[in-house]
C-alpha positions as CSV (number, residue, x, y, z in Angstrom):
1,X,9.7,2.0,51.8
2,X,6.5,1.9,49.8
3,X,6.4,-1.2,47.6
4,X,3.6,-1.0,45.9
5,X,0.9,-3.3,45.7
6,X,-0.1,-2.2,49.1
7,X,2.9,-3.8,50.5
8,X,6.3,-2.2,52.5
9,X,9.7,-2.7,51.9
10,X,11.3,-3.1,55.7
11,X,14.1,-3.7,57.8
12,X,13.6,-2.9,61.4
13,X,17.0,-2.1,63.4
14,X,17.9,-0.8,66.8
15,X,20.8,2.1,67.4
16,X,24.0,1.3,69.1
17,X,26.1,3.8,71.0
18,X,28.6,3.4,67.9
19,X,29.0,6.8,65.7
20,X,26.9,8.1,63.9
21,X,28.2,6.8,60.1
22,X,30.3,3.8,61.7
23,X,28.5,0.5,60.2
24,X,27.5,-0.9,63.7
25,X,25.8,2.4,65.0
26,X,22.5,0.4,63.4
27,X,22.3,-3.3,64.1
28,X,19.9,-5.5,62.1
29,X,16.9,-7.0,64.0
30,X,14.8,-8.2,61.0
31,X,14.8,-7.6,57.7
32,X,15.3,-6.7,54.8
33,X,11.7,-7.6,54.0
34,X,8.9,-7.2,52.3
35,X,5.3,-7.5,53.6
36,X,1.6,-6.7,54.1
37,X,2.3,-3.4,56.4
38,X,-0.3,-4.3,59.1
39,X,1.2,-8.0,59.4
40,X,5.3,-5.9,59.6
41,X,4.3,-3.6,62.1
42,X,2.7,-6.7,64.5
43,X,6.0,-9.4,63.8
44,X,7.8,-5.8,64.8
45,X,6.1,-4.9,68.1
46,X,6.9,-7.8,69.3
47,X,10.6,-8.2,68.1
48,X,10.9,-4.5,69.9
49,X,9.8,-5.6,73.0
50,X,7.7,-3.1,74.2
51,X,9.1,0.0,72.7
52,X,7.6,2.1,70.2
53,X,10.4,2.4,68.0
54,X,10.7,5.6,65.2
55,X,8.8,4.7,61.9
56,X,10.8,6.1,59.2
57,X,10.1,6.7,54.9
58,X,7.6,7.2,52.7
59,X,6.3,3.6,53.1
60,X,5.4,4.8,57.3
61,X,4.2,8.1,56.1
62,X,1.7,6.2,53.7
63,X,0.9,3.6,56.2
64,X,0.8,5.9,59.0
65,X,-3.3,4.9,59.8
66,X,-2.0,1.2,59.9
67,X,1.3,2.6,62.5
68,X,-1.3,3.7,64.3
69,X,-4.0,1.5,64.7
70,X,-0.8,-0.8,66.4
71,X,0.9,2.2,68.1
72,X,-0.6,4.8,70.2
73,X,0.7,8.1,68.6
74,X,3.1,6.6,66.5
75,X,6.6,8.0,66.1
76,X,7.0,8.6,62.1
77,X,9.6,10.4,60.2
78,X,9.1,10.9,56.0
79,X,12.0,8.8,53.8
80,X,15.7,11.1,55.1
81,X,18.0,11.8,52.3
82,X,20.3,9.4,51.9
83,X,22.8,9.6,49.6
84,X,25.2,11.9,52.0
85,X,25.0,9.3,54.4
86,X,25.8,6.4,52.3
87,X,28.5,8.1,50.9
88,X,30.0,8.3,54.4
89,X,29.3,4.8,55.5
90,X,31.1,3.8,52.2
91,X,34.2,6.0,53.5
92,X,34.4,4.4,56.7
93,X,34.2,1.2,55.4
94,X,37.3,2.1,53.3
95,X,39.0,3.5,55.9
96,X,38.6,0.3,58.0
97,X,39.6,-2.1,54.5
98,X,36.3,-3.3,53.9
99,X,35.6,-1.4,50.4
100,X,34.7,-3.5,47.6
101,X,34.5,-3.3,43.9
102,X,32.2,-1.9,42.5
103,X,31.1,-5.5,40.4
104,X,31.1,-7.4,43.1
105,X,27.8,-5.4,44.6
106,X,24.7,-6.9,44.1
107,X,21.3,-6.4,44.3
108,X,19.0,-7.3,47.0
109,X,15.8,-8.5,45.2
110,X,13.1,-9.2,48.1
111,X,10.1,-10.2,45.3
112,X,9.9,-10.7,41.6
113,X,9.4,-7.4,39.4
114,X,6.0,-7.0,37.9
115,X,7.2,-7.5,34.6
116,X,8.3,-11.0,35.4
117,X,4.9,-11.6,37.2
118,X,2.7,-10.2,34.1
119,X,4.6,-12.5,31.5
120,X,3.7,-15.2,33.3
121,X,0.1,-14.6,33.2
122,X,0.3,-13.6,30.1
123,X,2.1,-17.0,29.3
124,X,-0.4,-19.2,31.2
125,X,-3.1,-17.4,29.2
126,X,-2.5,-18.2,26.3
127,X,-1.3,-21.7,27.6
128,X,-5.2,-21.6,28.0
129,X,-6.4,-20.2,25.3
130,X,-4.3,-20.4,22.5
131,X,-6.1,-17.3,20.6
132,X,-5.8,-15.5,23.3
């Protein structure tokens, strides 16, 4: 996923023979992440051992010349829909027990939000120069 500030949001899994929707039809490899995409798509080849792997979202689509430059002809797909499917993973889990309430989710926060990060600057600024 594209995260801005030339970097990728990322998780890199590998398909089971599970259903489609059951939870372990993807199993984590590495990830979630967020990176330089040239720097994701080397730690990756590696971790995938020789395959290709399917490059999927808008952050592949953008990054496709970087894919590619590590890939010969590159396997990408643009960013699937994906409320449907999370909806059913979320039945499954219920049907198996494993729903939750809805407080006890929580984000997943890989970096700080530029917000945070441009307060700080501004703070040290003026830390700096006081008439700034």
């Amino acid at each position: 996923m594209d995260a801005r500030r030339r970097d990728v949001f990322a998780a890199l899994y590998r398909v089971t023979a599970a259903a489609l929707f059951e939870p372990e039809h993807l199993a984590p490899i590495d990830g979630p992440l967020v990176g330089e995409p040239s720097a994701v798509v080397a730690a990756w080849l590696t971790a995938l051992g020789g395959q290709q792997g399917v490059w999927i979202g808008d952050g592949a689509t953008l990054f496709a010349e970087t894919i590619a430059r590590h890939v010969p002809l590159p396997e990408i797909l643009p960013h699937p829909e994906l409320a449907g499917a999370i909806g059913r993973l979320a039945i499954e889990r219920a049907r198996r027990g494993e729903a939750v309430s809805p407080a006890a989710l929580r984000p997943l926060y890989l970096r700080r939000p530029d917000a945070e990060l441009d307060r700080e600057k501004r703070l040290r600024k003026m830390l700096i120069d006081p008439r700034w």
